[in-house]
DSSP file (Angstrom, degrees, kcal/mol; ACC not computed):
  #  RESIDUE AA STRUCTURE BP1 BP2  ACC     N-H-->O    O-->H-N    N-H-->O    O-->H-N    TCO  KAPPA ALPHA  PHI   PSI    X-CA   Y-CA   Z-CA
    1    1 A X              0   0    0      0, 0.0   119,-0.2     0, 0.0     0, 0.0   0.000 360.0 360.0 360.0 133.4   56.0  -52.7   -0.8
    2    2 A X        +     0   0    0    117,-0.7     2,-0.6     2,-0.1   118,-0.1   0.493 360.0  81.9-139.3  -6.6   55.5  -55.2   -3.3
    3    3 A X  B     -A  119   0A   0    116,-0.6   116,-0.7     3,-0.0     2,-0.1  -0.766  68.5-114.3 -93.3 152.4   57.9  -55.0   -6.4
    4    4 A X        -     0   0    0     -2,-0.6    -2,-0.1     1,-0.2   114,-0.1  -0.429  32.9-101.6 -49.1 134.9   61.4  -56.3   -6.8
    5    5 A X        -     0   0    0    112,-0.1     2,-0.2    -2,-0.1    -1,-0.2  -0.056  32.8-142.5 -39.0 178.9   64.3  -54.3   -7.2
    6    6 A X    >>  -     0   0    0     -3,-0.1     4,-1.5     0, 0.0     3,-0.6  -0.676  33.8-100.7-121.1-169.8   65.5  -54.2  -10.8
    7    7 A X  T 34 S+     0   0    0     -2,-0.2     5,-0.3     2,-0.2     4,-0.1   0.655 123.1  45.7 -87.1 -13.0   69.3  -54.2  -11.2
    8    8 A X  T 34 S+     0   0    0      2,-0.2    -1,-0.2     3,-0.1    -3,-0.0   0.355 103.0  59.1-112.2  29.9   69.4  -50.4  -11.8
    9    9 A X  T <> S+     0   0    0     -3,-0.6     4,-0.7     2,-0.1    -2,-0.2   0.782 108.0  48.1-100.9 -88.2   67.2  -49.7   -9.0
   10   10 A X  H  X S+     0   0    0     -4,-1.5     4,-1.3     1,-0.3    -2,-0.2   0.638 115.8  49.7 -48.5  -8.1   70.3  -51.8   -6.7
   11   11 A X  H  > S+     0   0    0     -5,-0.2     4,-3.3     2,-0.1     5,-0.3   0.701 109.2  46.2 -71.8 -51.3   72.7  -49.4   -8.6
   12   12 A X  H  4 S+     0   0    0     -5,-0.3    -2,-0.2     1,-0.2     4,-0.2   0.812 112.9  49.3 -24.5 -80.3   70.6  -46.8   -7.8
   13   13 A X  H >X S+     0   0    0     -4,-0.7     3,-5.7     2,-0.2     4,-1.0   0.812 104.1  57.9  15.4 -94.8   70.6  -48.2   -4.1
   14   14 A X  H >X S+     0   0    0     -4,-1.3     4,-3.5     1,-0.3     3,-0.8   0.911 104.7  55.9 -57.4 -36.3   74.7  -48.6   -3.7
   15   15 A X  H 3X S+     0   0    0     -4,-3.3     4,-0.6     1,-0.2    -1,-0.3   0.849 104.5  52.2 -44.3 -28.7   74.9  -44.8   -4.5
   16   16 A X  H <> S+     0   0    0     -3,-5.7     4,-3.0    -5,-0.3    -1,-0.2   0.831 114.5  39.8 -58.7 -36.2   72.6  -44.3   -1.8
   17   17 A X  H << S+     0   0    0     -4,-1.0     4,-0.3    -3,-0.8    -1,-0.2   0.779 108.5  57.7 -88.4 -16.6   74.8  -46.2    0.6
   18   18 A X  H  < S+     0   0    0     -4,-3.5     4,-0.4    -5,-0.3     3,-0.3   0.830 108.3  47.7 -67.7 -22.4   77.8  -45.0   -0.7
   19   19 A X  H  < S+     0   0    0     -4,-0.6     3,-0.2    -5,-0.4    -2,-0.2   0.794  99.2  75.4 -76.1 -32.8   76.3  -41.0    0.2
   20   20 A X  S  < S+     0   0    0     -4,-3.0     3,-0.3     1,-0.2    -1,-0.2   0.682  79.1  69.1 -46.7 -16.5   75.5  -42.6    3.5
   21   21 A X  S    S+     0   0    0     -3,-0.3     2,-1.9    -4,-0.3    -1,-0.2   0.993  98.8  47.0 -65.4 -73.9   79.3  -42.6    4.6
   22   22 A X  S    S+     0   0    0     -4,-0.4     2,-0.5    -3,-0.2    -1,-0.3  -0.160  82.9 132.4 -90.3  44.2   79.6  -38.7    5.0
   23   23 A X        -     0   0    0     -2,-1.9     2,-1.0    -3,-0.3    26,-0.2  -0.823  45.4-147.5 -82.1 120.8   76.6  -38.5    6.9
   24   24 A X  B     +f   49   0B   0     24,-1.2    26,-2.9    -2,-0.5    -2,-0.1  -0.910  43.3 126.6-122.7 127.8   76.6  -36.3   10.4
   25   25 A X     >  +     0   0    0     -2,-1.0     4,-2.3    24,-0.2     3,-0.5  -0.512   9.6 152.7-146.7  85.3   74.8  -37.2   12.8
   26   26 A X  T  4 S+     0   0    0      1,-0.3    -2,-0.0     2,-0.2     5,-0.0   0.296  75.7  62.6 -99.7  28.2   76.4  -37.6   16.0
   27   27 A X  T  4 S+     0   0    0      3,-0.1    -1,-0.3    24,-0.0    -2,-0.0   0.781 126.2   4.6-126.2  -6.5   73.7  -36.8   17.8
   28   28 A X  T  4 S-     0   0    0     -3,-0.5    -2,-0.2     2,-0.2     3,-0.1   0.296  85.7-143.0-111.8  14.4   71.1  -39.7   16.9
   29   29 A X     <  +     0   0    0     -4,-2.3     2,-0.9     1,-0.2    -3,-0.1   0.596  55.6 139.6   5.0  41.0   73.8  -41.8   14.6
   30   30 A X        -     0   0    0     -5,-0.2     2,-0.3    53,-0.0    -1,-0.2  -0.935  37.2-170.9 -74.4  96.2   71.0  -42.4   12.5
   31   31 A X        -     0   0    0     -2,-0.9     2,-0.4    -3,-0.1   -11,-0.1  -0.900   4.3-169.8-109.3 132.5   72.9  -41.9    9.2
   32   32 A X        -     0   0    0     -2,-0.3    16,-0.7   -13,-0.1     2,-0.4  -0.934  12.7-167.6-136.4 137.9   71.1  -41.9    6.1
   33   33 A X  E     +B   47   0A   0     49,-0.7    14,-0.2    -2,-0.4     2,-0.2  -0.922  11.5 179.7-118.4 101.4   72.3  -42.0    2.3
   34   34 A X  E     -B   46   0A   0     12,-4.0    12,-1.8    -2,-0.4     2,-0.2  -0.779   2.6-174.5-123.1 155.4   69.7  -41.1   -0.7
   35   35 A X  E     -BC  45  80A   0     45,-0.9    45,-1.9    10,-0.2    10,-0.3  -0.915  12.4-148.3-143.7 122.5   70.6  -41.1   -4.4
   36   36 A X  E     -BC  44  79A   0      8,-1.9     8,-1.0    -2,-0.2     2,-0.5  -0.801  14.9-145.0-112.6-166.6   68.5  -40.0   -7.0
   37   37 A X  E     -B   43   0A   0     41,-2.1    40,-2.4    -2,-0.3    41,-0.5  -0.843  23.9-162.2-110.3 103.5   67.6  -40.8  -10.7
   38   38 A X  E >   - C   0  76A   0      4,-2.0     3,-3.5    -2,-0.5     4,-0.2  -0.614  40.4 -99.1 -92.9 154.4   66.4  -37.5  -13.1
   39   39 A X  T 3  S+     0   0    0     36,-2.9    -1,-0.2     1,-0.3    37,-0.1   0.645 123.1  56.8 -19.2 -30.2   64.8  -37.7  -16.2
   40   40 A X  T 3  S-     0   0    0     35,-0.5    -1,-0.3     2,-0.1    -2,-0.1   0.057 119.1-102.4-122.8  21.7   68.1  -37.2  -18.1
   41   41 A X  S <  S+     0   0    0     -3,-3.5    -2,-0.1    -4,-0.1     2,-0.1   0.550  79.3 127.2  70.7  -5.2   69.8  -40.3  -16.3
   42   42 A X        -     0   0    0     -4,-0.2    -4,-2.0    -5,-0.0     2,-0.3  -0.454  44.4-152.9 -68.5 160.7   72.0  -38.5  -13.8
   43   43 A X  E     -B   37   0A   0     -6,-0.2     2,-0.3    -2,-0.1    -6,-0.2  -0.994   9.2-170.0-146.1 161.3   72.0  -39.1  -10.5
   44   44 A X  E     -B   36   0A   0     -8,-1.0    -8,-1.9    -2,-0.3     2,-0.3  -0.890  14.7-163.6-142.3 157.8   72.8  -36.7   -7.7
   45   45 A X  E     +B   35   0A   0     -2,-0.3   -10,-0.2   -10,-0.3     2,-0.2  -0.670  15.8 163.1-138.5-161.7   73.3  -37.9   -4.1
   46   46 A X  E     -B   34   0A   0    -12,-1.8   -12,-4.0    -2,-0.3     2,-0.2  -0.825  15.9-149.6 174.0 156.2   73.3  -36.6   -0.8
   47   47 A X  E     -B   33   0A   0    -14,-0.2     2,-0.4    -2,-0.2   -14,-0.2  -0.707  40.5 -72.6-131.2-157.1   73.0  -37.8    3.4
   48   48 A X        -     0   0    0    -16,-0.7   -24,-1.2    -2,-0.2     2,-0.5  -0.718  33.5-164.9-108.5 132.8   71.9  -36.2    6.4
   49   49 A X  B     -f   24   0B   0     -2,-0.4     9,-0.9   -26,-0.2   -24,-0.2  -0.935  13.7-161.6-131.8 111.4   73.6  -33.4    8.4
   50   50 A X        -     0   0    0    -26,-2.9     2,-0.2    -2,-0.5     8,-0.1   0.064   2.5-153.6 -66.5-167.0   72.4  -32.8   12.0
   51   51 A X        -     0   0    0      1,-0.1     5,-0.3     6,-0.1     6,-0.1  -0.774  31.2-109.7-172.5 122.6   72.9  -29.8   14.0
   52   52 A X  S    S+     0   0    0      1,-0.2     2,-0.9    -2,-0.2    -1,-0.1   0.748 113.4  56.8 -55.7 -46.3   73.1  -29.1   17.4
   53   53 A X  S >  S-     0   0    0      1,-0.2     3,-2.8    -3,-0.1    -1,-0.2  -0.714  86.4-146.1-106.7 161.7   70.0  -27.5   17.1
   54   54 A X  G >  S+     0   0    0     -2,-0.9     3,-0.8     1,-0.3    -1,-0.2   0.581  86.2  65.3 -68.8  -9.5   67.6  -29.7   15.7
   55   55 A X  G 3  S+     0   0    0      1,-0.2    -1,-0.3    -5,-0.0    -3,-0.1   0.590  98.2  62.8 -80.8   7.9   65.3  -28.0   13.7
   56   56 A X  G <  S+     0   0    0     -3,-2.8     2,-0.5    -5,-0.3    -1,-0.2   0.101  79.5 113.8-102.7  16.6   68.3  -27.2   11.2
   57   57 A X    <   -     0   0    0     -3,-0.8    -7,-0.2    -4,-0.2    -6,-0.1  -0.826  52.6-147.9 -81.0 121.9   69.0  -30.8   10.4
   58   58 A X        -     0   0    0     -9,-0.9     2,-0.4    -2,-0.5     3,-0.2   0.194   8.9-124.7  38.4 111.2   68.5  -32.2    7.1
   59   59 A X    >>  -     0   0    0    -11,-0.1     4,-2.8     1,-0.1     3,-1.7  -0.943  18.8-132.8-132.8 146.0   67.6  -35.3    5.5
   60   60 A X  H 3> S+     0   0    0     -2,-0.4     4,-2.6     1,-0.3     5,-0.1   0.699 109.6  53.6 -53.9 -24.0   69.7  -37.0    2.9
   61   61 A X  H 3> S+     0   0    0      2,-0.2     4,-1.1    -3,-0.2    -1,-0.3   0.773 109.9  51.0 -89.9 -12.5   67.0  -37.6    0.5
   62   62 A X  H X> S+     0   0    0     -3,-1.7     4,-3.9     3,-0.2     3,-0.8   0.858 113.5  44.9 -78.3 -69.5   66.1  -33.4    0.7
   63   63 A X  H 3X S+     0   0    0     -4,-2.8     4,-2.6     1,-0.2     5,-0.2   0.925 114.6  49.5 -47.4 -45.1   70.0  -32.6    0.0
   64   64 A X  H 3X S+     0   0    0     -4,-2.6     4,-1.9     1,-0.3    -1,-0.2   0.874 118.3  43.6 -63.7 -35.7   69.9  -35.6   -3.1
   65   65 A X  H XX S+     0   0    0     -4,-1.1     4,-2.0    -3,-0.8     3,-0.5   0.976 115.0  44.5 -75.8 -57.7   66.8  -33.7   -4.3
   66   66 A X  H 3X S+     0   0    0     -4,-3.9     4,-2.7     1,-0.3     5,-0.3   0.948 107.1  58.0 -58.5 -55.3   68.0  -30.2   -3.9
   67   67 A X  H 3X S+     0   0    0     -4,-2.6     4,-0.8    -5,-0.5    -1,-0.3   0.873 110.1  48.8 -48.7 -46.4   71.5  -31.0   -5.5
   68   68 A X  H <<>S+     0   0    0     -4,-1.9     5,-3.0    -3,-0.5    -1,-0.2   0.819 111.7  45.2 -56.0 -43.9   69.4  -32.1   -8.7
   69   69 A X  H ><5S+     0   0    0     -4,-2.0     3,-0.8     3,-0.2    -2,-0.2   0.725 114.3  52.3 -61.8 -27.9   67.4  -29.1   -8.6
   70   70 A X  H 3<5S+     0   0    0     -4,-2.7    -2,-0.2     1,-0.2    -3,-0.2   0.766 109.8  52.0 -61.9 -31.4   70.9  -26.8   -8.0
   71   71 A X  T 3<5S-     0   0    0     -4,-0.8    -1,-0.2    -5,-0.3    -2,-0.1   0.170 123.4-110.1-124.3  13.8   72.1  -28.4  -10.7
   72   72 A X  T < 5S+     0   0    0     -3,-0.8     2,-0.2     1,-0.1    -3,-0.2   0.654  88.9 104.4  67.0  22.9   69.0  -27.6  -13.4
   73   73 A X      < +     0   0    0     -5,-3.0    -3,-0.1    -6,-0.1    -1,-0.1  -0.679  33.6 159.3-132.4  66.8   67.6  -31.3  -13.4
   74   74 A X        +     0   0    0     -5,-0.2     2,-1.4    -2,-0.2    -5,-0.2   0.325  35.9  98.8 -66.1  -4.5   65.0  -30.9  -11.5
   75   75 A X        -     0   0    0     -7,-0.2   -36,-2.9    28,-0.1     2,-0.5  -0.757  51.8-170.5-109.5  95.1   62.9  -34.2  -12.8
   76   76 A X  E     +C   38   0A   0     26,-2.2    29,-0.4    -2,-1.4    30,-0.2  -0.622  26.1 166.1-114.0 162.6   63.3  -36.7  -10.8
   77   77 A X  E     +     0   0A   0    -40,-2.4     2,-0.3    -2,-0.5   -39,-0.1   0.817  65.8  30.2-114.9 -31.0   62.3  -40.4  -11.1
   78   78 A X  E     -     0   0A   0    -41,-0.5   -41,-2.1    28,-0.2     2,-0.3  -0.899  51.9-169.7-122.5 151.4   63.8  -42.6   -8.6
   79   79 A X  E     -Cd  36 108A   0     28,-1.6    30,-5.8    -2,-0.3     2,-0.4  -0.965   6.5-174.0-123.7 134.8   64.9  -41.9   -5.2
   80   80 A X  E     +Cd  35 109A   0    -45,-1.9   -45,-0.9    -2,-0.3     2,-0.4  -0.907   7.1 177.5-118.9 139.8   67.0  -44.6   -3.3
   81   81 A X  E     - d   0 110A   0     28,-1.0    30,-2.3    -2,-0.4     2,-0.3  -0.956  10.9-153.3-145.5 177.1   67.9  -44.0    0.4
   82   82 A X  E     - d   0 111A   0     -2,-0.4   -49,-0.7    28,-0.2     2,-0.3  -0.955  10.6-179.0-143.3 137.8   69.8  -46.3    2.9
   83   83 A X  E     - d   0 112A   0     28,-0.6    30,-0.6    -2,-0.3   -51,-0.1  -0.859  40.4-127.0-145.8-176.5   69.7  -46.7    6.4
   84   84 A X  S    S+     0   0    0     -2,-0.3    28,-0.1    28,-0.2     4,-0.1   0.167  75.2 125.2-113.9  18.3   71.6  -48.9    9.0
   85   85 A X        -     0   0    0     26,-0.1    29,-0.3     1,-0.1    -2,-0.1  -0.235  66.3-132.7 -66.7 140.3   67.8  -50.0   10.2
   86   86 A X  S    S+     0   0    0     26,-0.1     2,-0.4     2,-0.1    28,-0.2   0.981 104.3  45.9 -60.4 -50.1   66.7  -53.6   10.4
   87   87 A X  S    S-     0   0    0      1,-0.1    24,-0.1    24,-0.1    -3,-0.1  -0.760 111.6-102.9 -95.9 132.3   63.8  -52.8    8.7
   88   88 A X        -     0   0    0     -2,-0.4     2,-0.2    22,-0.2    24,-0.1  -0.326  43.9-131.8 -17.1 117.7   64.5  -50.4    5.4
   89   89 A X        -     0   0    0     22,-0.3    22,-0.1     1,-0.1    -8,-0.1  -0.728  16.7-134.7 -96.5 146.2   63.2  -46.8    6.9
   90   90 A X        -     0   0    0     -2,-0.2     2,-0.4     1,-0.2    -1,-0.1   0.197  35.4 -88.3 -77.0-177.6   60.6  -44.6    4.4
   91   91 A X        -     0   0    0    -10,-0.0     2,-0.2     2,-0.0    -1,-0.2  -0.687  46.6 -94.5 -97.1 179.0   61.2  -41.2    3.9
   92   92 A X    >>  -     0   0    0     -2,-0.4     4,-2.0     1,-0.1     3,-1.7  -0.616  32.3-114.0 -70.1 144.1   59.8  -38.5    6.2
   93   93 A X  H 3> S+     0   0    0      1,-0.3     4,-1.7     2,-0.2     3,-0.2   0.831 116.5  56.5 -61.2 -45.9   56.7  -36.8    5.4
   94   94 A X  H 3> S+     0   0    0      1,-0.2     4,-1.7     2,-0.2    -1,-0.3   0.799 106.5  42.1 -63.4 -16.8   58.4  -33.8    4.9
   95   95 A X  H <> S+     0   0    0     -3,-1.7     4,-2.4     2,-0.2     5,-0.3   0.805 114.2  63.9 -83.8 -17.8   61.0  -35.0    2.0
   96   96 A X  H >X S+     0   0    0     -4,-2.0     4,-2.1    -3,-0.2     3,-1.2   0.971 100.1  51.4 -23.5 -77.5   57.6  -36.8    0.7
   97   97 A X  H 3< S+     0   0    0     -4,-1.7    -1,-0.2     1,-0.3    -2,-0.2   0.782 110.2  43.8 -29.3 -63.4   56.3  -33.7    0.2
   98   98 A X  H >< S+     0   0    0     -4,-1.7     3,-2.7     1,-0.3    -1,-0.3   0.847 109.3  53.9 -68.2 -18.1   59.1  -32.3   -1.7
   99   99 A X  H XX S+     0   0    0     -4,-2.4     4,-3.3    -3,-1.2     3,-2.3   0.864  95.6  67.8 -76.6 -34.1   59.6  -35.2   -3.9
  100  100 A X  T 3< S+     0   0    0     -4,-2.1    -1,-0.3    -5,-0.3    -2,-0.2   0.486 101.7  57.3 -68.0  -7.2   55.9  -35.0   -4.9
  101  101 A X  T <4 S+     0   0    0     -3,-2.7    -1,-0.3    -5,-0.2    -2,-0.2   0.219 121.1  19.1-136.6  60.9   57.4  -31.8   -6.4
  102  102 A X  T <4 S+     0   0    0     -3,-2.3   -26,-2.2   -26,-0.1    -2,-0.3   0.353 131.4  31.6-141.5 -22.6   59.6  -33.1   -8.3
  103  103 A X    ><  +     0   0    0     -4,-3.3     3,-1.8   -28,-0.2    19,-0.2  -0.453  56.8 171.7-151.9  55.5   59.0  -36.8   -9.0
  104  104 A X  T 3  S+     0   0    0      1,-0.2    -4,-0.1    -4,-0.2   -27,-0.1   0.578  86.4  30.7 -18.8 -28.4   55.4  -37.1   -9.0
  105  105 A X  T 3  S+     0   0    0    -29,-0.4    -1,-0.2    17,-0.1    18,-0.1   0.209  90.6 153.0-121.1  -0.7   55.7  -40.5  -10.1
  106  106 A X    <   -     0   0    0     -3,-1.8     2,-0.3   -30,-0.2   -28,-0.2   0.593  42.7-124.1 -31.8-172.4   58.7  -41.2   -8.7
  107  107 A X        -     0   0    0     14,-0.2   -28,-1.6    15,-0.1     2,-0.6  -0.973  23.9-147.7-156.5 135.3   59.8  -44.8   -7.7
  108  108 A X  E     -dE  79 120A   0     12,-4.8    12,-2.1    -2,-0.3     2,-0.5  -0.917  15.5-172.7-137.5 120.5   60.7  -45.0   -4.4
  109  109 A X  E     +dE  80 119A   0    -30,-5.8   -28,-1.0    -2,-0.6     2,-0.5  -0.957   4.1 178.7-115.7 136.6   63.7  -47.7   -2.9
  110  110 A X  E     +dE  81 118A   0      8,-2.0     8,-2.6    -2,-0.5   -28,-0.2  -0.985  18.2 143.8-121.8  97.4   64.3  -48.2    0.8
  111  111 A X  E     -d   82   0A   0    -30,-2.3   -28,-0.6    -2,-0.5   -22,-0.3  -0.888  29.9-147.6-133.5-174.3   67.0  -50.6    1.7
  112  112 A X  E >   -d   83   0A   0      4,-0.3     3,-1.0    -2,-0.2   -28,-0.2  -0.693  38.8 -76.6-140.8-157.4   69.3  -50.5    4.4
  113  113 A X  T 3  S+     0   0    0    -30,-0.6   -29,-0.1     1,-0.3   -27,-0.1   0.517 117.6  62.1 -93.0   1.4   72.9  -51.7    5.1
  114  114 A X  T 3  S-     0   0    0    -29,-0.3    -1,-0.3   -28,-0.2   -30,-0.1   0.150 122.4 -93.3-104.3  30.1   72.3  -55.6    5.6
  115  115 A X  S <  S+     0   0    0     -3,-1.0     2,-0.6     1,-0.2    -2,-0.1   0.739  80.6 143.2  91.2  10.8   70.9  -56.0    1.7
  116  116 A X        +     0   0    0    -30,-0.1     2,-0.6    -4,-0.1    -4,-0.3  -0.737  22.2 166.1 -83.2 115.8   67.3  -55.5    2.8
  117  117 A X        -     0   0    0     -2,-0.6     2,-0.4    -6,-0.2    -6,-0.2  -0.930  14.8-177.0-141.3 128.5   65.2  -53.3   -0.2
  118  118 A X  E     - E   0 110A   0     -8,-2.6    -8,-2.0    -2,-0.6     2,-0.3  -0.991  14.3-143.6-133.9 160.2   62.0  -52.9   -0.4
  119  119 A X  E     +AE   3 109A   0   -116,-0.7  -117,-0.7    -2,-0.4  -116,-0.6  -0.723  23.4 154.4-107.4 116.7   60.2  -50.8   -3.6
  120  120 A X  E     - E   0 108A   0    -12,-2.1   -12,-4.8    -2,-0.3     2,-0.3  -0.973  44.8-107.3-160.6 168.4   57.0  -48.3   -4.0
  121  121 A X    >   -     0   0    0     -2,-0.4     3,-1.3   -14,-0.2     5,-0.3  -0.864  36.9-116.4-107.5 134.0   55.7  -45.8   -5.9
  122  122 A X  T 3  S+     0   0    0     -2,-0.3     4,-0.3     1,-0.3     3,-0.1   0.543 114.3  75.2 -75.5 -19.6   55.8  -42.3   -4.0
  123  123 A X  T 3  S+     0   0    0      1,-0.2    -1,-0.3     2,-0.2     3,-0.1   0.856  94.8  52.6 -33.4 -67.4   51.6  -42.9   -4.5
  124  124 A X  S <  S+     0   0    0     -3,-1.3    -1,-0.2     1,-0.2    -2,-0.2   0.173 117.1  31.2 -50.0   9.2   51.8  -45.5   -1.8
  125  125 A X  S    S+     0   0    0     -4,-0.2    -2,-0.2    -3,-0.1    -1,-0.2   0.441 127.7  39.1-144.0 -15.4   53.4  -43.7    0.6
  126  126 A X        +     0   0    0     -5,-0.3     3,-0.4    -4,-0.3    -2,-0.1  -0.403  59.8 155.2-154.2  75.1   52.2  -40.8   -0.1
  127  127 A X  S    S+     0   0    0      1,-0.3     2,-0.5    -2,-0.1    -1,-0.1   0.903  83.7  37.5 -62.4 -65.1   48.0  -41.0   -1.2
  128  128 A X  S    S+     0   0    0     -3,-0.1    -1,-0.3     0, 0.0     2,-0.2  -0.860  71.8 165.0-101.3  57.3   47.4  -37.1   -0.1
  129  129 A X        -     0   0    0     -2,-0.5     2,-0.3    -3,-0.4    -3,-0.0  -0.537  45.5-103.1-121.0 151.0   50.4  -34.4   -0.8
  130  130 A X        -     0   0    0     -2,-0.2     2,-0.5     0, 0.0    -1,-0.1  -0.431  43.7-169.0 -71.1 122.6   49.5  -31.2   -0.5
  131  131 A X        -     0   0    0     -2,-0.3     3,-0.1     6,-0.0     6,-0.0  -0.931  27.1-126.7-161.0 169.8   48.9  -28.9   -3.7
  132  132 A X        -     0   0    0     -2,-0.5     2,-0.1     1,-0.1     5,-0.0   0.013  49.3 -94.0 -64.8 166.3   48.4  -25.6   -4.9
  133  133 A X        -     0   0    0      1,-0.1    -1,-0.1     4,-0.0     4,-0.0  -0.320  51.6 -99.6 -54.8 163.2   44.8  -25.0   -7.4
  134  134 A X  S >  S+     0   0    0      2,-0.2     3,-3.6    -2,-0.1    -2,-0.1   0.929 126.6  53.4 -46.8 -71.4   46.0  -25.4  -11.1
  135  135 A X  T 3  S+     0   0    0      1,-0.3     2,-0.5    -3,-0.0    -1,-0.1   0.951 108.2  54.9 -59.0 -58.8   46.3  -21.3  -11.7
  136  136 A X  T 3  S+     0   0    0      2,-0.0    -1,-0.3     0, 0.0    -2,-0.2   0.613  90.8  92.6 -48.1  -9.2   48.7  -21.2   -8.3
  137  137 A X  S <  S-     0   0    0     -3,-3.6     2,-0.3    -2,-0.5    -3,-0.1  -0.443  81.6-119.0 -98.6 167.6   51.3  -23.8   -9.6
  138  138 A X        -     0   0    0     -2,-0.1     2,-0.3     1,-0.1    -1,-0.1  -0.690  44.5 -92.3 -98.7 150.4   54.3  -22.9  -11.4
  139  139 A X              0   0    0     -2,-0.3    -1,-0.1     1,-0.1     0, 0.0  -0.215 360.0 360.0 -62.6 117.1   54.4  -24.5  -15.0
  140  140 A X              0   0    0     -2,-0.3    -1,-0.1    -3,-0.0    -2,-0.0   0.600 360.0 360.0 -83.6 360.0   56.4  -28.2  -14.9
């Protein structure tokens, strides 16, 4: 990951960590906080809510995404997440996925809770996302 934050990329960022608070997960305490940025300068945030069983759990950067789409601002541009990981954690292939349909181009910030951020474009992390032929997609 090879850019710098900018300073509204580390706004971006404390939202994340601020969503990170209400996180459950008391069963891997891996608590995660994602914020993003839409087209129209709002920013919607969300964390991660386990479940005893696990295939209903979450990820924060899914809920931040979905809350933008709930909310008719479906264009998103940045995504920020937070972790308490020494290393800044990615997202998961599946919340890739969805941001690749929504923020194709997205900007993509990883940092965690000791001030560690590192920066990519959702292209670099994600060369090969899945999509429909042309006539199958719904109009963006």
């Amino acid at each position: 990951m090879d850019n710098p934050p900018t300073a509204s990329q580390l706004a971006l960022l404390r939202n994340a960590q601020d969503a990170r608070e209400a996180a459950y997960a008391p069963y891997s305490n891996f608590k995660v906080g994602a914020a993003v940025r839409t087209r129209s300068g709002r920013i919607y945030t969300g964390c991660n809510v386990e479940n005893a069983s696990f295939g209903l759990c979450i990820c924060a950067e899914r809920v931040a995404i979905f809350s933008a789409v709930s909310a008719g601002d479906p264009q998103i541009v940045e995504i920020a997440m937070c972790t308490g990981a020494d290393r800044p954690s990615p997202p998961c292939g599946a919340c890739r996925q969805v941001l690749f349909e929504f923020g194709r181009s997205a900007s993509v910030i990883m940092g965690n809770t000791n001030g560690v951020v590192f920066v990519s474009p959702l292209g670099r992390l994600f060369p090969e996302p899945f999509e429909l032929p042309k006539a199958e997609r719904p109009p963006q």
